[in-house]
N, CA, C and O atoms as a Tinker XYZ file with bonds, in Angstrom:
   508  protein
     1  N      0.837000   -1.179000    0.000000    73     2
     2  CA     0.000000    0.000000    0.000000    64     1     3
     3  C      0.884000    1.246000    0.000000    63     2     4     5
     4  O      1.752000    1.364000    0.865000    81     3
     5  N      0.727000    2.038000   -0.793000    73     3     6
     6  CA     1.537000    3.308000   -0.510000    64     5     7
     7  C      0.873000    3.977000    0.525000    63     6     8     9
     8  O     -0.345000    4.010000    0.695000    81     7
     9  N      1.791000    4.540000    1.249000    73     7    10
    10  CA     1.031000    5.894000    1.946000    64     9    11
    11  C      2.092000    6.830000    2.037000    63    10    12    13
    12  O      3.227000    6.368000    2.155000    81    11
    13  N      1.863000    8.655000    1.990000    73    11    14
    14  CA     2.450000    9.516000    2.497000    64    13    15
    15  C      2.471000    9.842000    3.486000    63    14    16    17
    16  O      1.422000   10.234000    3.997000    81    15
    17  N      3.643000    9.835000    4.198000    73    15    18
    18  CA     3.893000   10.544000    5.013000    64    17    19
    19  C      4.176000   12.156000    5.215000    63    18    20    21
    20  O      5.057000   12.851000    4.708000    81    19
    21  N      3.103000   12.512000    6.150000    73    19    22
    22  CA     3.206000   13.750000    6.815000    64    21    23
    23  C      4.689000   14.229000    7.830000    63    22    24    25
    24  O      5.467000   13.518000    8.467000    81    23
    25  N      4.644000   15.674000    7.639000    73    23    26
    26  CA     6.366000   15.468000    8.465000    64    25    27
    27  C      6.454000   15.011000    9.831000    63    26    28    29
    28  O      7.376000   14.264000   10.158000    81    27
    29  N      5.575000   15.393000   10.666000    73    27    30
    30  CA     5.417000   14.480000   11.783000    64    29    31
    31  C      5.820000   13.139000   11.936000    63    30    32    33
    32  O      6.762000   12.635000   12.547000    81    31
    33  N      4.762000   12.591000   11.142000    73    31    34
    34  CA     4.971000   11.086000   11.028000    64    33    35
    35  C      6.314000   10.782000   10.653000    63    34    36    37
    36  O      6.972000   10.070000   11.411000    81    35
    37  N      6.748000   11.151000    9.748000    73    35    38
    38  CA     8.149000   10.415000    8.837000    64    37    39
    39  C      8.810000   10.843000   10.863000    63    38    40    41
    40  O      9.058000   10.091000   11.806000    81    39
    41  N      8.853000   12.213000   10.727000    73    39    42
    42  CA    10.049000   12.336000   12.102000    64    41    43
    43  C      9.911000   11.461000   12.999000    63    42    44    45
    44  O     10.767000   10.601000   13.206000    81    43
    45  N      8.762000   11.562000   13.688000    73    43    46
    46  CA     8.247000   10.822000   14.642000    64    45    47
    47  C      8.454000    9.221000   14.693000    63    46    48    49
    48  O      8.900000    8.644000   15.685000    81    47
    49  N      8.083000    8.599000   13.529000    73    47    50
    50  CA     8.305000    7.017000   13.207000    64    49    51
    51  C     10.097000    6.842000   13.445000    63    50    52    53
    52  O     10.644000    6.221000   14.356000    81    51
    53  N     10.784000    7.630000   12.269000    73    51    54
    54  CA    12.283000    7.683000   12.839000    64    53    55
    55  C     12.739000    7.739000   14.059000    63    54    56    57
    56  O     13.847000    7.222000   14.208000    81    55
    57  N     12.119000    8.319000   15.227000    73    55    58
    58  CA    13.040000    8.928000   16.441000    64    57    59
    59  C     11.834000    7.850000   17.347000    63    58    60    61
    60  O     11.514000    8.137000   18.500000    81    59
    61  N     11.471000    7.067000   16.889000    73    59    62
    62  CA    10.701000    6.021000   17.263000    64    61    63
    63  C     10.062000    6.624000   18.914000    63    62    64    65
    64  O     10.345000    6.202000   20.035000    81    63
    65  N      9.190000    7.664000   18.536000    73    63    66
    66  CA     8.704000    8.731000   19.419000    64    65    67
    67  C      7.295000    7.983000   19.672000    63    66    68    69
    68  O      7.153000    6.956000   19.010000    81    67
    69  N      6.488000    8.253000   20.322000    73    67    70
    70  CA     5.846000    7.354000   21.158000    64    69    71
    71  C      4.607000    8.087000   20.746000    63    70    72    73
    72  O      3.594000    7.423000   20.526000    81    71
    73  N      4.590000    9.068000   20.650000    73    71    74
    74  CA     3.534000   10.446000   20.136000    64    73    75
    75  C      2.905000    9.672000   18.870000    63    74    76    77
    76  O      1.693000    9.872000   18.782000    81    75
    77  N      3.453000    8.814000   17.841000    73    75    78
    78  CA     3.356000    7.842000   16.658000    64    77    79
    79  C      2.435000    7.069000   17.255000    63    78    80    81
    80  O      2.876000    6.237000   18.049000    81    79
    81  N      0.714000    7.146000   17.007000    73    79    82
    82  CA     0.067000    6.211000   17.006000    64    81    83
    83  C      0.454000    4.663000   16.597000    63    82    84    85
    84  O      1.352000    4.636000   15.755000    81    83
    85  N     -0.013000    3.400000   16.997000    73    83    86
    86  CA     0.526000    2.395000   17.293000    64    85    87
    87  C     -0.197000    1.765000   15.533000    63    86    88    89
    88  O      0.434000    1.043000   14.761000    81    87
    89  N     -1.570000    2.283000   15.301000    73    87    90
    90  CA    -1.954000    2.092000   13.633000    64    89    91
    91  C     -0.415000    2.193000   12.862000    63    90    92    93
    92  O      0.400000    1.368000   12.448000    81    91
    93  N     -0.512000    3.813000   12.921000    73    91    94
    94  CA     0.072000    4.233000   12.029000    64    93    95
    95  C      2.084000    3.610000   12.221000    63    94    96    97
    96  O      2.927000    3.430000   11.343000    81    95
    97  N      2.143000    3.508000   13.214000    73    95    98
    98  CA     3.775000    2.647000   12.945000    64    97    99
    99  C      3.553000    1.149000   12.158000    63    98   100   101
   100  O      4.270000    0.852000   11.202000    81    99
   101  N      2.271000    0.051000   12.761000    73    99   102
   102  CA     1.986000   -0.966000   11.863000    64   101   103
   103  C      1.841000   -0.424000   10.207000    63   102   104   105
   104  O      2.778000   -0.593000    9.428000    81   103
   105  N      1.164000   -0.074000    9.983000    73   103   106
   106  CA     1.369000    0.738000    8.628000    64   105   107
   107  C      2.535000    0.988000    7.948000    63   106   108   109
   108  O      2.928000    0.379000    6.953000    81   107
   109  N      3.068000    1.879000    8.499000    73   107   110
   110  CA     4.564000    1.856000    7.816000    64   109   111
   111  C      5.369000    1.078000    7.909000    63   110   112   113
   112  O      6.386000    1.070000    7.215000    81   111
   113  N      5.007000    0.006000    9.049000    73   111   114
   114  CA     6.338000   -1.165000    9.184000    64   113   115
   115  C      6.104000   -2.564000    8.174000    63   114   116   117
   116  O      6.846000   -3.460000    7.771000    81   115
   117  N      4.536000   -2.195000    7.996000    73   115   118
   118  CA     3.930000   -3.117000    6.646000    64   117   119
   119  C      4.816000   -3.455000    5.380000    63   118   120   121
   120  O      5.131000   -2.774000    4.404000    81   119
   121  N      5.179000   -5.096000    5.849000    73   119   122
   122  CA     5.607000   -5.212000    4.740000    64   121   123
   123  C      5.377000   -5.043000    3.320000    63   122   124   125
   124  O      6.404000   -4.961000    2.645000    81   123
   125  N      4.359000   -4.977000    2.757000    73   123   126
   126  CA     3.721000   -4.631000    1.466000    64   125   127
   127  C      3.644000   -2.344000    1.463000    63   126   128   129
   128  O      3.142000   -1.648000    0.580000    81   127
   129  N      4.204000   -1.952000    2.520000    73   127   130
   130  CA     3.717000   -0.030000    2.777000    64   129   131
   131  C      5.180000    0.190000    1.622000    63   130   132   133
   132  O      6.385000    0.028000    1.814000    81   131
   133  N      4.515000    0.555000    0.595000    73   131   134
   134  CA     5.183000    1.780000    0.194000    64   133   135
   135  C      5.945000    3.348000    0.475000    63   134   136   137
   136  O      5.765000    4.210000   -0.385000    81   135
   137  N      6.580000    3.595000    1.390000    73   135   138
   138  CA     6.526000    5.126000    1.840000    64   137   139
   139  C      6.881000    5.826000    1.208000    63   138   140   141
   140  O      7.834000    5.651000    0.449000    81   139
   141  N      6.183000    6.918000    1.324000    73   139   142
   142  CA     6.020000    8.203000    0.265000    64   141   143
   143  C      6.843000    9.091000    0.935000    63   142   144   145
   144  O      6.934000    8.865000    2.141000    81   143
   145  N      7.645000   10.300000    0.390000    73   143   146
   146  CA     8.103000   11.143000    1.099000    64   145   147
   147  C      8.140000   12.283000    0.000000    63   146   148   149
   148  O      8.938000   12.448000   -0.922000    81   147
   149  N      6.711000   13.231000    0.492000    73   147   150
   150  CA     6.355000   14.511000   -0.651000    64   149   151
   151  C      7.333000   15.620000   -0.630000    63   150   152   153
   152  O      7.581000   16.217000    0.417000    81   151
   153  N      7.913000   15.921000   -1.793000    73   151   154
   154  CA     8.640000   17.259000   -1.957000    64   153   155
   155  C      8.400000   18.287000   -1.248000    63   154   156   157
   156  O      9.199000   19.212000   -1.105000    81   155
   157  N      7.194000   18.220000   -0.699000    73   155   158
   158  CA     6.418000   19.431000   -0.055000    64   157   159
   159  C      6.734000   19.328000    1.624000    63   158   160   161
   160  O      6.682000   20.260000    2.427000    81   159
   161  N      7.040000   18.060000    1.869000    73   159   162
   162  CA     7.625000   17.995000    3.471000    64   161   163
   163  C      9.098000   17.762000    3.162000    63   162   164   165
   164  O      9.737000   17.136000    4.008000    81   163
   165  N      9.426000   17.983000    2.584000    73   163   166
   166  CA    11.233000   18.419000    2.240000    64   165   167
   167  C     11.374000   19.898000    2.469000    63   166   168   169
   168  O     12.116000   20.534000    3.218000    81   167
   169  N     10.673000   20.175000    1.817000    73   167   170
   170  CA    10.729000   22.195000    1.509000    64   169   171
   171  C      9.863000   22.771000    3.437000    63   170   172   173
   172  O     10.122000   23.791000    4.075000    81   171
   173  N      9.028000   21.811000    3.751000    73   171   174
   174  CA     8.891000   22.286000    4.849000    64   173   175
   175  C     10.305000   21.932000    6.122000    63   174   176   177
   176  O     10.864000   22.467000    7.079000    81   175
   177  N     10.327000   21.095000    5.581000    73   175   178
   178  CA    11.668000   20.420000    6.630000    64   177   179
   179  C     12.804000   21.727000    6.615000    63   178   180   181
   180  O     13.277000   22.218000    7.640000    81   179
   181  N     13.075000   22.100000    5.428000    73   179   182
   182  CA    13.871000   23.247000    5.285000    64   181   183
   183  C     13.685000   24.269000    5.786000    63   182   184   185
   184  O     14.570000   24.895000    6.370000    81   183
   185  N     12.289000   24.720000    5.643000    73   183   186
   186  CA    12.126000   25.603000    6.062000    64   185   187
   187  C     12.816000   25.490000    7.859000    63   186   188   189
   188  O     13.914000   25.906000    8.229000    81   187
   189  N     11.923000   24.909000    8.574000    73   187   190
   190  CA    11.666000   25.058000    9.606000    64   189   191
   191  C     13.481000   24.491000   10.209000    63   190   192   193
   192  O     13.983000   24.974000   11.223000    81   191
   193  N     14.017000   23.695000    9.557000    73   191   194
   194  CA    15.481000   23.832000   10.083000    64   193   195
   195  C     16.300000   25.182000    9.766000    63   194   196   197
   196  O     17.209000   25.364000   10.576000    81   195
   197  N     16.209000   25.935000    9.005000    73   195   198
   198  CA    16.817000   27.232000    8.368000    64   197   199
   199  C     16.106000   28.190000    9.860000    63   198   200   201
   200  O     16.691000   29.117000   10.420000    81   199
   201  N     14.921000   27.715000   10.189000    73   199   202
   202  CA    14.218000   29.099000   11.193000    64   201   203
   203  C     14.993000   28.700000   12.429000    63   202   204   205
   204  O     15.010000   29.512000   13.353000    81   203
   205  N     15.784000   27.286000   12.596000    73   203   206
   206  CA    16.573000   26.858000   13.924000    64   205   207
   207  C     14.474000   26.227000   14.497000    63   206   208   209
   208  O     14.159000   26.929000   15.458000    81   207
   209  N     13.839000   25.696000   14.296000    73   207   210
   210  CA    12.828000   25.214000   14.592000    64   209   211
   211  C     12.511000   23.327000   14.141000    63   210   212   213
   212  O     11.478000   22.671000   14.274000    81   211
   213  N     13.636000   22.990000   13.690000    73   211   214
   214  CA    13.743000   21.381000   13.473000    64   213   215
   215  C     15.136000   21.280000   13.924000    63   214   216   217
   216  O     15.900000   22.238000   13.810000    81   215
   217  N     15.472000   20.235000   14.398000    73   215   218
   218  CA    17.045000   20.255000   15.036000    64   217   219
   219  C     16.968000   18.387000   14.172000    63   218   220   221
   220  O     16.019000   17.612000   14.297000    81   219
   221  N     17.999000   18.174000   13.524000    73   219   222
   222  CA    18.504000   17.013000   12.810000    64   221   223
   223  C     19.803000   16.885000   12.845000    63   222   224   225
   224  O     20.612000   17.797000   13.017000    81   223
   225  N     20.092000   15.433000   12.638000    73   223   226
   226  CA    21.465000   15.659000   12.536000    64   225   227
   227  C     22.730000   15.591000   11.704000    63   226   228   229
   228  O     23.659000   14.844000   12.009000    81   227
   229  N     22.743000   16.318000   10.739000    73   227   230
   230  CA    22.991000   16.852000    9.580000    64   229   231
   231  C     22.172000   17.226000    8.878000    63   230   232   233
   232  O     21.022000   16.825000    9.056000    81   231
   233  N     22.486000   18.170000    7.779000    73   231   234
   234  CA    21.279000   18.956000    6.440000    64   233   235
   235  C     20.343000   17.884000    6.185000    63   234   236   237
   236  O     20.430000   16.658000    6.256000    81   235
   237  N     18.965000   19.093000    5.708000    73   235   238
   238  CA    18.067000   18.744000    5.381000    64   237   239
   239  C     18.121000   17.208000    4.213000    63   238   240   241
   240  O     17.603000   16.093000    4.151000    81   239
   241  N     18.891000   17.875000    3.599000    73   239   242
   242  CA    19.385000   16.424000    2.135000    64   241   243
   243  C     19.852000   15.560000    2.687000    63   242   244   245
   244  O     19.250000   14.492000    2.577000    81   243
   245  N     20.743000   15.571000    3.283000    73   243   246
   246  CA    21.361000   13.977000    3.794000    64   245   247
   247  C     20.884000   13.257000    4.625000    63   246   248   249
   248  O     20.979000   12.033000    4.715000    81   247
   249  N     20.077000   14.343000    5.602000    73   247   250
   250  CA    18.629000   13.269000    6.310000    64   249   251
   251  C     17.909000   12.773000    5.006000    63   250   252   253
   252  O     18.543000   11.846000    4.503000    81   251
   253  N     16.917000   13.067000    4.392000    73   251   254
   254  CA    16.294000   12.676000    3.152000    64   253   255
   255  C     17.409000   11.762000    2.204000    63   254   256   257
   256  O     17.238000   10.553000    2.047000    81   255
   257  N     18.458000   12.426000    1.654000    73   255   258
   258  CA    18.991000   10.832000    1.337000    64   257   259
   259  C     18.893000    9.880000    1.772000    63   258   260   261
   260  O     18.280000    8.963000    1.227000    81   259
   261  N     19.740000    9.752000    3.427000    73   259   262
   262  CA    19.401000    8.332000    3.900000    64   261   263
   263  C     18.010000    7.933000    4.067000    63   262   264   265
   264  O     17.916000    6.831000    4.607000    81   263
   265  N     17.034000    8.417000    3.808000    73   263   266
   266  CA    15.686000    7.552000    4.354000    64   265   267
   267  C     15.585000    7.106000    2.591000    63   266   268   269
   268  O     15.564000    5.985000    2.083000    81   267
   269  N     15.558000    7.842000    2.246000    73   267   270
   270  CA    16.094000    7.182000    0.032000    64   269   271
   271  C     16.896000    6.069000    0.361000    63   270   272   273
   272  O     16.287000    5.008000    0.501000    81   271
   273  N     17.855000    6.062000    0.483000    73   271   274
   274  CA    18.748000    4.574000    1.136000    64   273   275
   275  C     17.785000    3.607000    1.748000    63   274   276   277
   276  O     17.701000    2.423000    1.420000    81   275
   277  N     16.998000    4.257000    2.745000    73   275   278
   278  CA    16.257000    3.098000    3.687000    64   277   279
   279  C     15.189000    2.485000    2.986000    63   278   280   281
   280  O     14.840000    1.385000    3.414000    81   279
   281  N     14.516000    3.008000    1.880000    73   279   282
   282  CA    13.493000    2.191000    0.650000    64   281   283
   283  C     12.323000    3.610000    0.475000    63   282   284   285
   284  O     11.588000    3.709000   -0.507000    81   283
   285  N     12.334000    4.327000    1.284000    73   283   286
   286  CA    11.891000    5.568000    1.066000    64   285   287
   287  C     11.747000    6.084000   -0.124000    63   286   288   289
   288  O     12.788000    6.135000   -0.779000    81   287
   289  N     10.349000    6.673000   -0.856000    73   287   290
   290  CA    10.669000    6.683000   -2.331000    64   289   291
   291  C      9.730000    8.306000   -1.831000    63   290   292   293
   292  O      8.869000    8.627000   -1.012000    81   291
   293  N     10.643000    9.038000   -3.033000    73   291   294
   294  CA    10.452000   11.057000   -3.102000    64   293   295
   295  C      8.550000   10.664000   -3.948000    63   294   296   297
   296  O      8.094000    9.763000   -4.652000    81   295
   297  N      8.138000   11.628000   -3.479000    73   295   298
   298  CA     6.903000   12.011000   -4.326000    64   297   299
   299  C      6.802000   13.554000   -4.826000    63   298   300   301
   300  O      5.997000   14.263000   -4.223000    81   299
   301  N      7.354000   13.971000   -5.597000    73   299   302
   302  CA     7.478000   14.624000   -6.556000    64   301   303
   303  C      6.644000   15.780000   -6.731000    63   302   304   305
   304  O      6.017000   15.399000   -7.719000    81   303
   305  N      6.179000   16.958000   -6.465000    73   303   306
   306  CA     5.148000   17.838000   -6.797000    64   305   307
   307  C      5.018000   18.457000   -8.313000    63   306   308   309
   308  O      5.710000   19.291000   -8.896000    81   307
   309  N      3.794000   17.678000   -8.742000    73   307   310
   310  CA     3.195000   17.582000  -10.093000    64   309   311
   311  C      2.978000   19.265000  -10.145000    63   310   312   313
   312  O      2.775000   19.970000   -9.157000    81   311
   313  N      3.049000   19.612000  -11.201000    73   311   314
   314  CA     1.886000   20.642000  -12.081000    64   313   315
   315  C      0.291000   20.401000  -11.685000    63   314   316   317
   316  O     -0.458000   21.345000  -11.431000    81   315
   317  N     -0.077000   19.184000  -11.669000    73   315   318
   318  CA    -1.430000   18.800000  -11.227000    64   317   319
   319  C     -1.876000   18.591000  -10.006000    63   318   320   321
   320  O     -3.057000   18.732000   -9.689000    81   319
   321  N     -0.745000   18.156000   -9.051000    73   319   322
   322  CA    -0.900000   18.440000   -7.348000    64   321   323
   323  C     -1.069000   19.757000   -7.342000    63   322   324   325
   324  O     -2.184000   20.256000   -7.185000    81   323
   325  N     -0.345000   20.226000   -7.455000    73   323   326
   326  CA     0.130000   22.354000   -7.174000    64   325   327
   327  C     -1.696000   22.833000   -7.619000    63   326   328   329
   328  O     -2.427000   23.531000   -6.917000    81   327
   329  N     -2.034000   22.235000   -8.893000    73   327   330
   330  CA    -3.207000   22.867000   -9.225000    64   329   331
   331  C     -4.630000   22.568000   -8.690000    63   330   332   333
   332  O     -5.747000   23.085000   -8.708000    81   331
   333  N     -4.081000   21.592000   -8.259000    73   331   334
   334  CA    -5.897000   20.688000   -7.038000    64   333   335
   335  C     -5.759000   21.492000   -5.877000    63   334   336   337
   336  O     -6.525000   21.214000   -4.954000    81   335
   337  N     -4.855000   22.547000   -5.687000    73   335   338
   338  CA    -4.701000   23.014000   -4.270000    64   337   339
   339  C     -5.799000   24.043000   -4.799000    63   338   340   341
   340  O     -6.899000   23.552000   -4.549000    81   339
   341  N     -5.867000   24.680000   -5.125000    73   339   342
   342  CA    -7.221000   25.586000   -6.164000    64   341   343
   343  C     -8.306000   25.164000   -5.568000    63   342   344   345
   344  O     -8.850000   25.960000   -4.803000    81   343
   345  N     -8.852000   23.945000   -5.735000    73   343   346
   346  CA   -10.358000   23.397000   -5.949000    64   345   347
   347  C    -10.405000   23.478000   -4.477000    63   346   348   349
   348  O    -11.532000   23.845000   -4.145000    81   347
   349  N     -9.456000   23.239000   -3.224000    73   347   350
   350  CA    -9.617000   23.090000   -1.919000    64   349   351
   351  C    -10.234000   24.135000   -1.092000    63   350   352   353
   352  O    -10.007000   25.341000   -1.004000    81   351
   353  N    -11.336000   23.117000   -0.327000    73   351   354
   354  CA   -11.786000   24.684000    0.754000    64   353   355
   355  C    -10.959000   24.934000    1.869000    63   354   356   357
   356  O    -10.162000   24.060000    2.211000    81   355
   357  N    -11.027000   25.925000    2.444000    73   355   358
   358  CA    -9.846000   26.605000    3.610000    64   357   359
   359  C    -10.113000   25.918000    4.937000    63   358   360   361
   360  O    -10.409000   26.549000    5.952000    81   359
   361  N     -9.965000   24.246000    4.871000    73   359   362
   362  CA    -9.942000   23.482000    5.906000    64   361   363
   363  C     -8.682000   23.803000    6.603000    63   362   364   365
   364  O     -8.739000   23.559000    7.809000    81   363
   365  N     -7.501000   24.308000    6.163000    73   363   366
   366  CA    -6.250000   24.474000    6.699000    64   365   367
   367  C     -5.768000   25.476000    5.803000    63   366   368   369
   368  O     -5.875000   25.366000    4.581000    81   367
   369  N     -5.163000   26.593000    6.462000    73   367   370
   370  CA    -4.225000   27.215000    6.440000    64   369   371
   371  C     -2.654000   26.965000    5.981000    63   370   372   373
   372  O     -2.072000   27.686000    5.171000    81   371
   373  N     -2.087000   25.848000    6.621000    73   371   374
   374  CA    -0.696000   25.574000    6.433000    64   373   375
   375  C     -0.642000   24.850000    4.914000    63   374   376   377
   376  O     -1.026000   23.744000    4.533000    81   375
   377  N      0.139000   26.200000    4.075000    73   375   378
   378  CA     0.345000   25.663000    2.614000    64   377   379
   379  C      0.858000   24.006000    2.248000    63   378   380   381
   380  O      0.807000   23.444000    1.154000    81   379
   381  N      1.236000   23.596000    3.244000    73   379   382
   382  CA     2.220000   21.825000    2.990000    64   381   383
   383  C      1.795000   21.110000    3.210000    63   382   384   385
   384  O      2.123000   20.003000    2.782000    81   383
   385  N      0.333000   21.403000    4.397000    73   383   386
   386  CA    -0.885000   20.377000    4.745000    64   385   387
   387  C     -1.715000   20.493000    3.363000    63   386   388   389
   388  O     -2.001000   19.556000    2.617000    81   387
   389  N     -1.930000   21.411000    3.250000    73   387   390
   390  CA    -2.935000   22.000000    1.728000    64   389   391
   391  C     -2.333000   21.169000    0.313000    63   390   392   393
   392  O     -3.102000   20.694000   -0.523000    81   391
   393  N     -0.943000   21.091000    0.214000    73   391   394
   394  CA    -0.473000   20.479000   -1.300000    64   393   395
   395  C     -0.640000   19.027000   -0.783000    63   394   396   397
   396  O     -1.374000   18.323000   -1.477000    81   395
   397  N     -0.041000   18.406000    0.409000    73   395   398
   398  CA    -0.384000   17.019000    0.607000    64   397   399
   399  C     -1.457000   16.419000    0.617000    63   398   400   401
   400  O     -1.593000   15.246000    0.269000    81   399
   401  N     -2.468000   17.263000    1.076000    73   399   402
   402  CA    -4.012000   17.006000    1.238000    64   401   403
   403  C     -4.172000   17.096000   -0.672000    63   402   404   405
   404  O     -4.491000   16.053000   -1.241000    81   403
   405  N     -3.996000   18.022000   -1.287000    73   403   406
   406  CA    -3.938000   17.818000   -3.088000    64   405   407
   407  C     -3.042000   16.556000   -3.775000    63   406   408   409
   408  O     -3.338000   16.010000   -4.838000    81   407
   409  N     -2.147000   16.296000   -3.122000    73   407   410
   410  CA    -1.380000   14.995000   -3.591000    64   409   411
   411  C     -1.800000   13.838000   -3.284000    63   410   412   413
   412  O     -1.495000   12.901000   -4.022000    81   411
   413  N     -2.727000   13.576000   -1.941000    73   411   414
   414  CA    -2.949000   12.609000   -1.357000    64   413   415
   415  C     -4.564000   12.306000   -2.738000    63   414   416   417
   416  O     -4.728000   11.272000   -3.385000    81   415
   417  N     -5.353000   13.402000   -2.784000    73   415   418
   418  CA    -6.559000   13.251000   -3.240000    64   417   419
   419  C     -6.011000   12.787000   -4.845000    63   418   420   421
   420  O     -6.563000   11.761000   -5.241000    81   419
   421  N     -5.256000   13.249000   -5.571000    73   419   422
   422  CA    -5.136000   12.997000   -7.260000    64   421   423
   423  C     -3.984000   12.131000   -7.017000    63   422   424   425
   424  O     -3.518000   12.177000   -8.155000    81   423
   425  N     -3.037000   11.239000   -6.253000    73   423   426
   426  CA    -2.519000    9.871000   -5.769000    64   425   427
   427  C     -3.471000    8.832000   -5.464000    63   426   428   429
   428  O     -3.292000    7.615000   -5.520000    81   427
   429  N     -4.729000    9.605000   -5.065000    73   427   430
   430  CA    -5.788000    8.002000   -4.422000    64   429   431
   431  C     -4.961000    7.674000   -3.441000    63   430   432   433
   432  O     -4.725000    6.470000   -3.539000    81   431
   433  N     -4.144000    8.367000   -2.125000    73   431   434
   434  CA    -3.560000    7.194000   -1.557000    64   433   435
   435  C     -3.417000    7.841000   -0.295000    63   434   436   437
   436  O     -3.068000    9.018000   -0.212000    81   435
   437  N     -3.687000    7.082000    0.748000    73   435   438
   438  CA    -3.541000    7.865000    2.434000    64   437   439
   439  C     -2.302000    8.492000    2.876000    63   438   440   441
   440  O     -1.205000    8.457000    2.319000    81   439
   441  N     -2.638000    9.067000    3.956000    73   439   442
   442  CA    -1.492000   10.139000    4.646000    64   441   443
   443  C     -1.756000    9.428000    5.847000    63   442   444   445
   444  O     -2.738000    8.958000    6.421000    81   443
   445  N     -0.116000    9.544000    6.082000    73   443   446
   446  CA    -0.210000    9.255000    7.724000    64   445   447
   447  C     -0.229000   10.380000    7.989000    63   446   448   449
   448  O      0.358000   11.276000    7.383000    81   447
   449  N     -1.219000   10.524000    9.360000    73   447   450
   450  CA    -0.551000   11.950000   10.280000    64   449   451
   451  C     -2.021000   11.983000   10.872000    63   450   452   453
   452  O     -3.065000   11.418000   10.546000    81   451
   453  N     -1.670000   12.899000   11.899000    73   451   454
   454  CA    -2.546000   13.015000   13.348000    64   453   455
   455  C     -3.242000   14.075000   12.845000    63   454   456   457
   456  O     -4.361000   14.072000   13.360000    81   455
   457  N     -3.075000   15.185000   11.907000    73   455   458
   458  CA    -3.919000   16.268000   11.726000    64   457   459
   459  C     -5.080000   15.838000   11.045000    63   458   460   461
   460  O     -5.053000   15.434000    9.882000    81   459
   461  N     -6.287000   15.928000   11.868000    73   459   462
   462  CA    -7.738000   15.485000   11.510000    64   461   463
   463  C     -8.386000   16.249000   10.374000    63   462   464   465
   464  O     -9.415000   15.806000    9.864000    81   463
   465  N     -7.628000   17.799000    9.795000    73   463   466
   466  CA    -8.345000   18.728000    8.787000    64   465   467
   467  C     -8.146000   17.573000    7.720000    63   466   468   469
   468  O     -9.144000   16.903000    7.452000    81   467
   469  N     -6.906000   17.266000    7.063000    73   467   470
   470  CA    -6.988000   15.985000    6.236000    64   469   471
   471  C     -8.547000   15.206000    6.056000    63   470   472   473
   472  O     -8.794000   14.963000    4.875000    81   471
   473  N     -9.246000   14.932000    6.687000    73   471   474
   474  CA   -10.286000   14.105000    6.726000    64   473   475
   475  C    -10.902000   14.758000    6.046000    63   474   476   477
   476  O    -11.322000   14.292000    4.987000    81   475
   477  N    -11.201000   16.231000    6.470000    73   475   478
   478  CA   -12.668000   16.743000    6.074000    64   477   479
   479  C    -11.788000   17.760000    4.154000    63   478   480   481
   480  O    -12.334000   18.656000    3.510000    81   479
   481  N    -10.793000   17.277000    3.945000    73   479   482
   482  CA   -10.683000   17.123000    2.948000    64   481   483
   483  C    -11.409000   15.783000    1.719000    63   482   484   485
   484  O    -11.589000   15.794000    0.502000    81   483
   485  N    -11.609000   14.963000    2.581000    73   483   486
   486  CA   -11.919000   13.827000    1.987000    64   485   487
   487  C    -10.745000   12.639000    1.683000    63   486   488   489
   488  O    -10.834000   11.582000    1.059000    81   487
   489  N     -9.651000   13.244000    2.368000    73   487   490
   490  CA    -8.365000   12.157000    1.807000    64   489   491
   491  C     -8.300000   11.063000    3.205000    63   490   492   493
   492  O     -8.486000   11.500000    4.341000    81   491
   493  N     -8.044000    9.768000    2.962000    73   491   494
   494  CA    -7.836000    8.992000    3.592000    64   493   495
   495  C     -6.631000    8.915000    5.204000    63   494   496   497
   496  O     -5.408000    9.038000    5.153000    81   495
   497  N     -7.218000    8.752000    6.098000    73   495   498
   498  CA    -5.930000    8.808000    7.028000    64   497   499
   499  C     -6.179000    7.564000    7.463000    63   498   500   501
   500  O     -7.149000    6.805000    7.475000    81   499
   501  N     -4.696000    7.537000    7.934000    73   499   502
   502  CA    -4.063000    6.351000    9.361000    64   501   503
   503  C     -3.142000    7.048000   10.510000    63   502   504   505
   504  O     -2.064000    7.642000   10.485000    81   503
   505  N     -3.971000    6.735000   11.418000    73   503   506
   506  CA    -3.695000    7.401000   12.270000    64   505   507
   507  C     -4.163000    6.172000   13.610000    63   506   508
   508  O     -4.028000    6.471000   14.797000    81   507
């Protein structure tokens, strides 16, 4: 099953943080789970390490490489994700919840993550 991961989740599952609903770690530890890792929680990851507000240990890229190493596969922000963010009503504010919630809906495919606005998008969670 593919699913995307939200930045929470990806962090959270890594630092094997406890805050990680017990679903959503079965899920990703699923042998058949695809994990997704959206361009759009890269660029947030950046962000928020550049503001000194994510602490990792080394750059943004070489964290994200190695989880690429670990079977981790990039999901890419389409021309056609970017443009489903349009059709969305203002369930959320945060632009990276908003493109994932658009990637998740024209992917057909769930998001992990604890933020419940996702739902009333109509996109699938595990949580």
């Amino acid at each position: 099953m593919r699913l995307i991961l939200d930045t929470h989740a990806l962090l959270w599952f890594q630092a094997g943080d406890r805050r990680l609903s017990k679903v959503a770690r079965r899920a990703i530890e699923a042998s058949d789970a695809e994990l997704l890792i959206s361009a759009a929680t890269v660029w947030e990851m950046a962000i928020k390490a550049s503001l000194g507000r994510l602490q990792l240990s080394g750059p943004v890229d070489a964290y994200i490489a190695e989880k690429i190493g670990q079977g981790y596969r990039m999901l890419a922000v389409s021309w056609a994700h970017a443009a489903r963010v349009e059709g969305l009503p203002w369930h959320h504010r945060d632009p990276f919840d908003r493109l994932l919630a658009a990637q998740a809906l024209a992917e057909r495919c769930p998001v992990i993550t604890r933020d419940r606005a996702f739902r009333k998008y109509g996109v699938e969670v595990v949580w």
